[in-house]
N, CA, C and O atoms as a DFTB+ gen file, in Angstrom:
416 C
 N C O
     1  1       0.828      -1.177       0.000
     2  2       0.000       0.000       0.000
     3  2       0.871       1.238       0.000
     4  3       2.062       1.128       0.290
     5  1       0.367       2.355      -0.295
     6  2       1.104       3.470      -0.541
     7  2       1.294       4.058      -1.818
     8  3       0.995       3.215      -2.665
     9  1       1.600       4.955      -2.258
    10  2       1.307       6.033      -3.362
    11  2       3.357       5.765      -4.144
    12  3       4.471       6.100      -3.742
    13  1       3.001       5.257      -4.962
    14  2       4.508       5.448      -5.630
    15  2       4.600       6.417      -6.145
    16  3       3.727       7.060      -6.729
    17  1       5.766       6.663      -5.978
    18  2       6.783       7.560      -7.190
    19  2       7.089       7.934      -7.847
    20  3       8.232       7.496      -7.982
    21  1       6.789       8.919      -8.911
    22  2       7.027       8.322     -10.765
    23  2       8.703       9.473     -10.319
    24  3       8.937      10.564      -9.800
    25  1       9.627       8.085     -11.067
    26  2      10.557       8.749     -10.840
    27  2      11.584       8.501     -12.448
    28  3      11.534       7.352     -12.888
    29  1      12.085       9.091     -12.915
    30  2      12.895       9.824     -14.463
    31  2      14.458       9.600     -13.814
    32  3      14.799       9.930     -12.678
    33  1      15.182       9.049     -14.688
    34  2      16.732       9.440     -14.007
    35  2      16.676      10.934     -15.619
    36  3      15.948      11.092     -16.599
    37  1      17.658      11.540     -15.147
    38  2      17.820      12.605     -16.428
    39  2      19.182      12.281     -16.539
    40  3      19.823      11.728     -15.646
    41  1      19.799      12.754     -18.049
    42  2      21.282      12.525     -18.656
    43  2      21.982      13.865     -17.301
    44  3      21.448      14.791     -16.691
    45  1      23.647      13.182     -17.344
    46  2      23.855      13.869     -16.509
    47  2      25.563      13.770     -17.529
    48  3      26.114      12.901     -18.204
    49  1      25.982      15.660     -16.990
    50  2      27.562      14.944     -18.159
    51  2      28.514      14.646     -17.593
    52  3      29.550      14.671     -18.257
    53  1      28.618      14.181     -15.955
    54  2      29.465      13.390     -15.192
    55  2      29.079      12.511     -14.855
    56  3      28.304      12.585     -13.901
    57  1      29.403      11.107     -15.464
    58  2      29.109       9.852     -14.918
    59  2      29.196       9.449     -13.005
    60  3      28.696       8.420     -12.551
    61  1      29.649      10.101     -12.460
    62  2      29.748       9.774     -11.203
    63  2      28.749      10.779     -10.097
    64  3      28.812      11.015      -8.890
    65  1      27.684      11.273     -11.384
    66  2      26.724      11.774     -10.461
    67  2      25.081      11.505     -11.210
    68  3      24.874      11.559     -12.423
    69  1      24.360      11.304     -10.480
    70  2      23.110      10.291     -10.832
    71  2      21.870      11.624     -10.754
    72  3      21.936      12.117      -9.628
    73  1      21.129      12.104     -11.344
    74  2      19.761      12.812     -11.107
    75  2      18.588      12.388     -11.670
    76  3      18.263      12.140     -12.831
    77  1      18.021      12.352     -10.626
    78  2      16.427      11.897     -10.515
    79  2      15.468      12.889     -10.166
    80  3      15.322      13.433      -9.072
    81  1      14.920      13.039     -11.072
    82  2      13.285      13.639     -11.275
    83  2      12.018      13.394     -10.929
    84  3      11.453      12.978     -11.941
    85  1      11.026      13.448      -9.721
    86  2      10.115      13.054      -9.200
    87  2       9.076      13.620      -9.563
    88  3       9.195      14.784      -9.946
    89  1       7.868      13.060      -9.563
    90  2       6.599      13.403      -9.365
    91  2       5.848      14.365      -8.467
    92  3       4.710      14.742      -8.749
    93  1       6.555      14.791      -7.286
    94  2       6.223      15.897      -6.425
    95  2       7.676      15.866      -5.617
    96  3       8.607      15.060      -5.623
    97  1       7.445      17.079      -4.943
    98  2       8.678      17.776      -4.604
    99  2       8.526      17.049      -2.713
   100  3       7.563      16.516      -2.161
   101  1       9.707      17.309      -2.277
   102  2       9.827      16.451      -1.470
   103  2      10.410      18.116      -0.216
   104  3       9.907      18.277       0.895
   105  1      11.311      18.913      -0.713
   106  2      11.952      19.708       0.000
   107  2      11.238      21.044       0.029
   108  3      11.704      22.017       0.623
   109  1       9.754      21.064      -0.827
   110  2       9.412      22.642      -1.290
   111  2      10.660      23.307      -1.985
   112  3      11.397      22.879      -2.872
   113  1      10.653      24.480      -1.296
   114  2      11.677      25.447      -2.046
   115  2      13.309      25.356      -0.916
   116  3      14.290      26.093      -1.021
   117  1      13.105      24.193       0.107
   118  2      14.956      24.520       0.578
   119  2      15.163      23.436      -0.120
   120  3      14.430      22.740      -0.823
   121  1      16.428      23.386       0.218
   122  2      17.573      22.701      -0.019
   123  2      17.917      22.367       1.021
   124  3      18.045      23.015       2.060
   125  1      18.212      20.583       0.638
   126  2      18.708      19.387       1.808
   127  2      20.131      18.703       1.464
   128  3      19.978      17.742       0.709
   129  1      21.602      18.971       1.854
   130  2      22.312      18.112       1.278
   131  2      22.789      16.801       2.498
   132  3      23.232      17.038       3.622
   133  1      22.630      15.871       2.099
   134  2      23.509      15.137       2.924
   135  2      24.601      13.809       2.674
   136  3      24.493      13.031       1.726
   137  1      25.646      13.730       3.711
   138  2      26.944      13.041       3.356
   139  2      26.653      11.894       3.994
   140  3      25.518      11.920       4.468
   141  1      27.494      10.481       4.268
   142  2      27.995       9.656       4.654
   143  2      28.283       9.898       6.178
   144  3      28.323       9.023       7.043
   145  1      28.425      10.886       6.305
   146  2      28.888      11.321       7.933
   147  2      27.583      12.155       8.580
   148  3      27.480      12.121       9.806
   149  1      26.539      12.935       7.777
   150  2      25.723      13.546       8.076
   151  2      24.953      12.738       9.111
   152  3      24.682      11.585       8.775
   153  1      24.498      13.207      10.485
   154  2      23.824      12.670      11.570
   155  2      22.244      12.873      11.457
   156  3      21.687      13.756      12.110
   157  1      21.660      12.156      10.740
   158  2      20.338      12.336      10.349
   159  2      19.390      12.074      11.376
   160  3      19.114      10.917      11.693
   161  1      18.763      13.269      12.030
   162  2      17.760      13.037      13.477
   163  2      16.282      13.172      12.993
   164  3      15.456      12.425      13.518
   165  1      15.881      14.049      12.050
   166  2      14.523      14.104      11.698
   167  2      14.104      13.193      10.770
   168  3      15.003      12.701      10.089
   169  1      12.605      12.710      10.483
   170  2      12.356      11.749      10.267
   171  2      11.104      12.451       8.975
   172  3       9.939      12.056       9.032
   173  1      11.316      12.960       8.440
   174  2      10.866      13.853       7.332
   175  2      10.912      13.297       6.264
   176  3      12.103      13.005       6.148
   177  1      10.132      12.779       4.954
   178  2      10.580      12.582       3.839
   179  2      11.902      12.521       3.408
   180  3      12.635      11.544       3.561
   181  1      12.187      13.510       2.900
   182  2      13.586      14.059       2.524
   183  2      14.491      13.145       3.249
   184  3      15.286      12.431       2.638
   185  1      14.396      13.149       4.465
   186  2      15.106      12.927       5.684
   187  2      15.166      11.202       5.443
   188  3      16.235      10.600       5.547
   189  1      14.392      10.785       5.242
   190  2      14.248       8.879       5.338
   191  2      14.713       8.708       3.788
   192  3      15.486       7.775       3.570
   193  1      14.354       9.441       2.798
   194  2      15.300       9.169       1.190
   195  2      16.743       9.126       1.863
   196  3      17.375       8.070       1.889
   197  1      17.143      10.071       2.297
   198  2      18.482      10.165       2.292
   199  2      18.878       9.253       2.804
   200  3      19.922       8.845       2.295
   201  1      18.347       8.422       4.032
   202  2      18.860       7.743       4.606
   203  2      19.177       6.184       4.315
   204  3      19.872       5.389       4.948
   205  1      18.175       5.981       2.753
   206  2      17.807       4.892       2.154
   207  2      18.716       4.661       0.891
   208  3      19.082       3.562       0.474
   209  1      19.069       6.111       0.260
   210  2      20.321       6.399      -0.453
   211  2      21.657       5.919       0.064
   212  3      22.540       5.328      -0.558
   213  1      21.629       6.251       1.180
   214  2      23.047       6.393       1.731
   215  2      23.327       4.833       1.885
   216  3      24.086       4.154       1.194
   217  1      22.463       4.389       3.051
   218  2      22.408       2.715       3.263
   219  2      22.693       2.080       2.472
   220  3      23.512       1.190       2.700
   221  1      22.116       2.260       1.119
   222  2      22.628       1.632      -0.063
   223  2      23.907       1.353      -0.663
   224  3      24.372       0.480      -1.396
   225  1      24.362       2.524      -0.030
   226  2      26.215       2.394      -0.391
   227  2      26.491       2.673      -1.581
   228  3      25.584       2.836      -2.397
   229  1      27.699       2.776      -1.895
   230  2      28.254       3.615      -2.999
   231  2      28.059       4.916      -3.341
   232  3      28.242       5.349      -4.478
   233  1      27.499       5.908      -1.906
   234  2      27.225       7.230      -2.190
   235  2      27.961       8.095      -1.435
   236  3      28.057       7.858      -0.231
   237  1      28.600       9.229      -1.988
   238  2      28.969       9.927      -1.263
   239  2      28.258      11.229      -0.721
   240  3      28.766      11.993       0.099
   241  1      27.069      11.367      -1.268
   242  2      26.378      12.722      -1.454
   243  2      24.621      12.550      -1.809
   244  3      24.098      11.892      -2.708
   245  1      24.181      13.127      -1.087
   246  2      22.933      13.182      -1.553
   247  2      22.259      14.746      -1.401
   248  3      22.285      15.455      -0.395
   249  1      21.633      15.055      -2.756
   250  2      21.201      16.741      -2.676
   251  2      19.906      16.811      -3.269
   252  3      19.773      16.525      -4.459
   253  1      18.784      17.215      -2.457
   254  2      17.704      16.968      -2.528
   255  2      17.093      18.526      -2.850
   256  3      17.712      19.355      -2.183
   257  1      16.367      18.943      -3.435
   258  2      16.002      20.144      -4.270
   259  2      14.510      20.216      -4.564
   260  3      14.392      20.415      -5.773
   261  1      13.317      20.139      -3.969
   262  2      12.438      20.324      -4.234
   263  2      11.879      18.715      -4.818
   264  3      11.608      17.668      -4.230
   265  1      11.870      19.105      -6.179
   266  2      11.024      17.391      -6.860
   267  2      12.599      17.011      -8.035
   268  3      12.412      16.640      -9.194
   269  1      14.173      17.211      -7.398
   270  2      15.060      16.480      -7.498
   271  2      16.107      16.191      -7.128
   272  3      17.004      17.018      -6.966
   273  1      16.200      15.207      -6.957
   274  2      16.996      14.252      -6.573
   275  2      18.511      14.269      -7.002
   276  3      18.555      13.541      -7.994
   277  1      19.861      14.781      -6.715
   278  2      21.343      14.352      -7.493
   279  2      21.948      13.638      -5.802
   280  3      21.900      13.830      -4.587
   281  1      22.713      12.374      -7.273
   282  2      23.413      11.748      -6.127
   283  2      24.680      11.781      -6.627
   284  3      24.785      11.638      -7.845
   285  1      25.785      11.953      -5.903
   286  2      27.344      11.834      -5.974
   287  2      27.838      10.118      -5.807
   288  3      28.001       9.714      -4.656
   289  1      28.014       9.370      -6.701
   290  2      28.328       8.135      -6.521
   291  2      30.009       8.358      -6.624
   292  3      30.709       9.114      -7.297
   293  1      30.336       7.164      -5.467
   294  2      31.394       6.754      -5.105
   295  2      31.719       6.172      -6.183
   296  3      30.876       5.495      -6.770
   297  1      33.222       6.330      -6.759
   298  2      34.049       5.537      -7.520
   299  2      33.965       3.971      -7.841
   300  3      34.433       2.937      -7.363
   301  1      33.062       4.360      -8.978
   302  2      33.160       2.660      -9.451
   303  2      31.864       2.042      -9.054
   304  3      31.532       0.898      -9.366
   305  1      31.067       2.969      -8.260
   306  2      29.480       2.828      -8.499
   307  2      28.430       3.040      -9.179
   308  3      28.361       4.072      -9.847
   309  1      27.288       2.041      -9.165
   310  2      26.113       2.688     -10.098
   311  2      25.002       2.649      -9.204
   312  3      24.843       2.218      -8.062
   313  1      24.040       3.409     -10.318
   314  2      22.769       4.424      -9.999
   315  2      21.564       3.339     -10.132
   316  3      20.374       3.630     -10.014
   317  1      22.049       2.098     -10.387
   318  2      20.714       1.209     -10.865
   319  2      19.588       0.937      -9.821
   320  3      18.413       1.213     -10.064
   321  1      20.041       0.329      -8.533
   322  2      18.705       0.384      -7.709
   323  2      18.277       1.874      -7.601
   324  3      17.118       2.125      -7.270
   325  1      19.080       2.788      -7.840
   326  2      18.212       3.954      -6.750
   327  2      16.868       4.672      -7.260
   328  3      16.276       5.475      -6.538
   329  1      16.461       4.363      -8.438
   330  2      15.069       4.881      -8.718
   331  2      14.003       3.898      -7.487
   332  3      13.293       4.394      -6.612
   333  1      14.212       2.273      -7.816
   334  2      13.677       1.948      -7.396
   335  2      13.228       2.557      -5.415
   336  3      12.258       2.800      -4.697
   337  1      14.610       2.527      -5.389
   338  2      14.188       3.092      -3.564
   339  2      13.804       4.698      -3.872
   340  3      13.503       5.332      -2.860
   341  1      13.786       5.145      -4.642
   342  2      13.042       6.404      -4.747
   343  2      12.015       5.861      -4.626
   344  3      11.488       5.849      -3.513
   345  1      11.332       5.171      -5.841
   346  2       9.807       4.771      -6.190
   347  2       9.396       4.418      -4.754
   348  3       8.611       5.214      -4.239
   349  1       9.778       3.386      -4.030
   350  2       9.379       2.856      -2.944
   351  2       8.839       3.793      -1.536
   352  3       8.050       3.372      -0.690
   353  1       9.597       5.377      -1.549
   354  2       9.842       5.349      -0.548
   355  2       8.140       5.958       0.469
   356  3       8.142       6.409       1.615
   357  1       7.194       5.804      -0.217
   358  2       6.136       6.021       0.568
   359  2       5.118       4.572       0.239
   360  3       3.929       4.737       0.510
   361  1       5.436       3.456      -0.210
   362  2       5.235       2.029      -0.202
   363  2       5.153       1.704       1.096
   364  3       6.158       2.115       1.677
   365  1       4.164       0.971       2.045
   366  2       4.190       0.794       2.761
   367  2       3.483      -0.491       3.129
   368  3       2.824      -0.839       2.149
   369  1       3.348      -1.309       4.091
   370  2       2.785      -2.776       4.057
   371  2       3.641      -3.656       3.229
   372  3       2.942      -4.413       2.555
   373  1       4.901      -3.819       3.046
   374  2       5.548      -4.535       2.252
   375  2       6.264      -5.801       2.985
   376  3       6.560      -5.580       4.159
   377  1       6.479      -6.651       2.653
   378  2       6.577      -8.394       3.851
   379  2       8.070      -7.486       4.309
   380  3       8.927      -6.877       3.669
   381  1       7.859      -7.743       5.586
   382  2       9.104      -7.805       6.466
   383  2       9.177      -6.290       7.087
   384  3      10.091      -5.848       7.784
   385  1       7.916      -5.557       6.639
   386  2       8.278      -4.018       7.189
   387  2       7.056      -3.781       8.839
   388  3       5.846      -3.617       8.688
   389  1       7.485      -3.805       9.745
   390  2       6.403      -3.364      10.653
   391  2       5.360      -2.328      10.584
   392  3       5.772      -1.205      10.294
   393  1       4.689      -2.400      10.692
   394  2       2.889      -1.655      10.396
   395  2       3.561      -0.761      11.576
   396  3       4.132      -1.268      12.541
   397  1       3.414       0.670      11.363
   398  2       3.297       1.386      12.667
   399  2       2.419       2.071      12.922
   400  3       1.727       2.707      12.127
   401  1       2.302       2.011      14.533
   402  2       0.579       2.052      15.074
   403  2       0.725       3.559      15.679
   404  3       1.766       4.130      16.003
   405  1      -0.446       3.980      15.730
   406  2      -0.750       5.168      15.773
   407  2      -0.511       5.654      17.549
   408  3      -0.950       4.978      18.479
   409  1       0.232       6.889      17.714
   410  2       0.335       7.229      19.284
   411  2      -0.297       8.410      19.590
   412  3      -0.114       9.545      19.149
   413  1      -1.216       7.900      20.565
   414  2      -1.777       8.779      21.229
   415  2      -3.002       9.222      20.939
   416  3      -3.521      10.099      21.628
């Protein structure tokens, strides 16, 4: 359950950086960048992509811009899952993910 993604990679003229184009904007009008070292405490859209990017490995960078997406891939990495965990990331009810219950 949950509302996917329509997500576009676009040509980019450095191979070691990946951009993705979404269906709605995720940041409004700021700007979100985050690293490998970045201490991610809020739990915000934006905030759980990045964190699903990063996990993934092979990233050094993630810069989030409204409705896109650029990622800085690490040397000798590719961009192939990451639409998919874009698409996914408001998918919810999926085997192995806990249902979370409502507080309060």
């Amino acid at each position: 359950m949950g509302q996917l993604i329509t997500v576009s990679r676009k040509p980019s003229i450095r191979p070691d950086v990946a951009i993705f184009e979404l269906n709605r904007s995720l940041t409004g009008m700021g700007h979100e960048r985050y690293t490998p070292d970045t201490d991610i405490v809020r739990s915000r859209p934006v905030d759980e992509l990045a964190k699903r990017l990063l996990a993934a490995g092979g990233v050094e960078g993630v810069h989030i811009y409204s409705n896109v997406v650029t990622v800085d891939l690490a040397p000798g990495a590719k961009a192939d899952a990451m639409e998919e965990i874009i698409r996914d990331l408001f998918t919810y009810y999926r085997e192995g993910v806990e249902v979370a219950e409502p507080t309060g």
